[in-house]
C-alpha positions as MATLAB code, in Angstrom:
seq = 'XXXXXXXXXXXXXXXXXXXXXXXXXXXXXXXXXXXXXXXXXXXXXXXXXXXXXXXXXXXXXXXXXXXXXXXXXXXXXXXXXXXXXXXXXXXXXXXXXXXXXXXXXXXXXXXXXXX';
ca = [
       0.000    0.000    0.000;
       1.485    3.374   -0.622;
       1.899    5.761    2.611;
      -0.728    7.641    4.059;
       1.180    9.833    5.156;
       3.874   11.184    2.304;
       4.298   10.304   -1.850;
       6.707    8.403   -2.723;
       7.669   10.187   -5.884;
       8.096   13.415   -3.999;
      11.310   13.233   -3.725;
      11.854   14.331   -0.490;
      13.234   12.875    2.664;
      10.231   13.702    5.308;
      12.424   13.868    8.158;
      14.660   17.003    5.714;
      11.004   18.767    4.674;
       8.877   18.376    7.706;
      11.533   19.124   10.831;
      14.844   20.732    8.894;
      12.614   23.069    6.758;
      14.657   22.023    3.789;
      12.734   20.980    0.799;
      15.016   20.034   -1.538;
      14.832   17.155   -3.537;
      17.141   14.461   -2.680;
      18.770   11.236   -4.707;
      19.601    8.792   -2.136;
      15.779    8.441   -0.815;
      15.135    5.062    0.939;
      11.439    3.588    2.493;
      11.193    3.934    5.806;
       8.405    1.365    7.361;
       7.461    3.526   10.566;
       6.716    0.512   12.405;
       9.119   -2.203   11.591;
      10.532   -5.236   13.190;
       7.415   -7.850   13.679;
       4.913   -4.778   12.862;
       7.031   -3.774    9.863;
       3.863   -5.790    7.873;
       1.307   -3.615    9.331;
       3.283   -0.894    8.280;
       2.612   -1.747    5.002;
      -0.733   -2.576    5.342;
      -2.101    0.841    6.610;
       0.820    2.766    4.681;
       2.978    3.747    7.462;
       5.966    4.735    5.950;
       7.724    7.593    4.139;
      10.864    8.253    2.472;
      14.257    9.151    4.690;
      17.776   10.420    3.212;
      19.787    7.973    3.924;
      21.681   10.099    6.601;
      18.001   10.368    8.406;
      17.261    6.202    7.616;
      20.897    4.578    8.524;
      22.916    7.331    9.606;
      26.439    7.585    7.786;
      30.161    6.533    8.346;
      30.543    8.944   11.010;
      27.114    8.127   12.423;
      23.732   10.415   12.375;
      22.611   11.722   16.032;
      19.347   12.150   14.029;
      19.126    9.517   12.026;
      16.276    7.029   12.791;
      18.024    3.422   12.587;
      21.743    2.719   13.971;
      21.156    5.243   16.566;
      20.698    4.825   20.487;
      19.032    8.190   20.734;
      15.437    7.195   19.653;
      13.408   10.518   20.055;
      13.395   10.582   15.889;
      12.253    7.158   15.774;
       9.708    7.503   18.427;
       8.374   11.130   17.179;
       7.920    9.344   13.824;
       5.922    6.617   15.485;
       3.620    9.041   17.150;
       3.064   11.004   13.878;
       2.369    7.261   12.247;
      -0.287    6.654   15.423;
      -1.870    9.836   14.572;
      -2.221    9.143   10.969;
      -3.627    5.957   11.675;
      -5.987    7.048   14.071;
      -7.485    9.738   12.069;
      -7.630    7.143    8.605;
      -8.658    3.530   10.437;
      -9.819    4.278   14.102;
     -13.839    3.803   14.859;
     -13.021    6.119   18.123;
     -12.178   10.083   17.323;
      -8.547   10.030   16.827;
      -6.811   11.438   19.807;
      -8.897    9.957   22.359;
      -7.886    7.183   24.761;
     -10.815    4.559   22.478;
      -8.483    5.345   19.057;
      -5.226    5.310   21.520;
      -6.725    1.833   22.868;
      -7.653    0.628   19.089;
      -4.263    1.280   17.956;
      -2.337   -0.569   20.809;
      -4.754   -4.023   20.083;
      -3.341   -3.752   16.615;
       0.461   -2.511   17.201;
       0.954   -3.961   20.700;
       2.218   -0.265   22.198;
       0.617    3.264   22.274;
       3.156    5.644   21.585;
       1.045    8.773   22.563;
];
């Protein structure tokens, strides 16, 4: 499924655009499932991902303090998981997203609520 949350073909790393203020289109663009690991399927199923530089998916030789994977500071990772929740909350929840019923919906599904 493509993401709910970004085009693929905008060429764009989401992480650049959305908290860097830098639009620019980039060339090294990888998919990022938000939700990966065992829940990397239901990433794909409810388009949860977006596209990261690869300094903002893996980080570089010299490592990425912002980068999302290959990092032990997670606040990237986990503010891109709470920006997924909301997404999917406001697209698949019976419950108004942002209340504690969508909150509750989304942990039976994803196993943690990140909110």
């Amino acid at each position: 499924m493509k993401s709910i949350l970004q085009g693929k073909k905008s060429g764009r790393c989401y992480i650049c655009e959305h908290w860097r203020g830098d639009d620019s289109m980039k060339r090294d663009l990888e998919e990022h499932h938000i939700f990966y690991g065992p829940n990397r399927c239901l990433s794909e199923r409810y388009g949860l991902k977006v596209m990261l530089c690869r300094y903002h998916h893996q980080g570089d030789i010299h490592g990425a303090h912002d980068a999302i994977h290959n990092n032990p500071d997670k606040t990237n990772d986990i503010r891109l998981k709470q920006i997924g929740q909301q997404a999917w909350e406001r697209k698949y929840a019976r419950a108004e997203a942002g209340t504690e019923e969508a909150h509750q919906e989304f942990r039976r599904i994803f196993g943690k609520n990140y909110m």
